[in-house]
C-alpha positions, 0 to 999 in steps of 0.5 A: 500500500505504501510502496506504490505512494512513495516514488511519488512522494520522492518525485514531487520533492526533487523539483522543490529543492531548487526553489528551496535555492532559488528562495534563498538567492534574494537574501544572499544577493541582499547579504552581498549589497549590504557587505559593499555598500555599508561595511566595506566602507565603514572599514575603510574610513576605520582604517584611515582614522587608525592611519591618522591617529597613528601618525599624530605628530607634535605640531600638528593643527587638529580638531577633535571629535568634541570640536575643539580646535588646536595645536598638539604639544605633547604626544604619549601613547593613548593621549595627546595635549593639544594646546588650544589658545591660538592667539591668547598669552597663557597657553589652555591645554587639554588632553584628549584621547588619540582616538578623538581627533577628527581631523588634522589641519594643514599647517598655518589653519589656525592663524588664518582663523 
């Protein structure tokens, strides 16, 4: 009774295998689209900051992440001291995290401020 319904049964599910594939193909293609346009960039830019940070230097024009603007005049492994008086007598000095800094400045920015 059962022998005769099982070729059957074995035949139809044969041709739902490859639908099985091909339902999954818009996730993988959305997987892909995601990976190029949202983190291999954000990897990029992660990999240009760590390049910044890295070659912080004394004497470099930068700004932080809080929007401060200065002059860096002392560099120690995970802080840097950014001088932030650009034209008053008594130097402000501020230490701020290496990883903070935006931006650095060419130099001479702060003085045509």
């Amino acid at each position: 009774m059962f022998t005769d319904t099982l070729p059957l049964v074995i035949a139809q599910a044969a041709p739902g295998e490859g639908n099985a594939l091909m339902g999954m193909l818009p996730i993988i293609l959305m997987f892909v689209i995601l990976y190029f346009l949202m983190i291999r960039p954000q990897m990029k830019r992660q990999k240009e900051h760590r390049k910044l940070v890295e070659g912080l230097a004394k004497g470099d024009e930068v700004i932080t992440q809080g929007g401060l603007l200065g002059r860096i005049t002392k560099v120690s492994d995970n802080y840097v001291t950014v001088d932030l008086s650009a034209v008053a007598d008594k130097p402000v000095e501020t230490i701020v995290q290496r990883n903070a800094v935006t931006t650095v400045l060419p130099k001479g920015t702060m003085k045509t401020l």
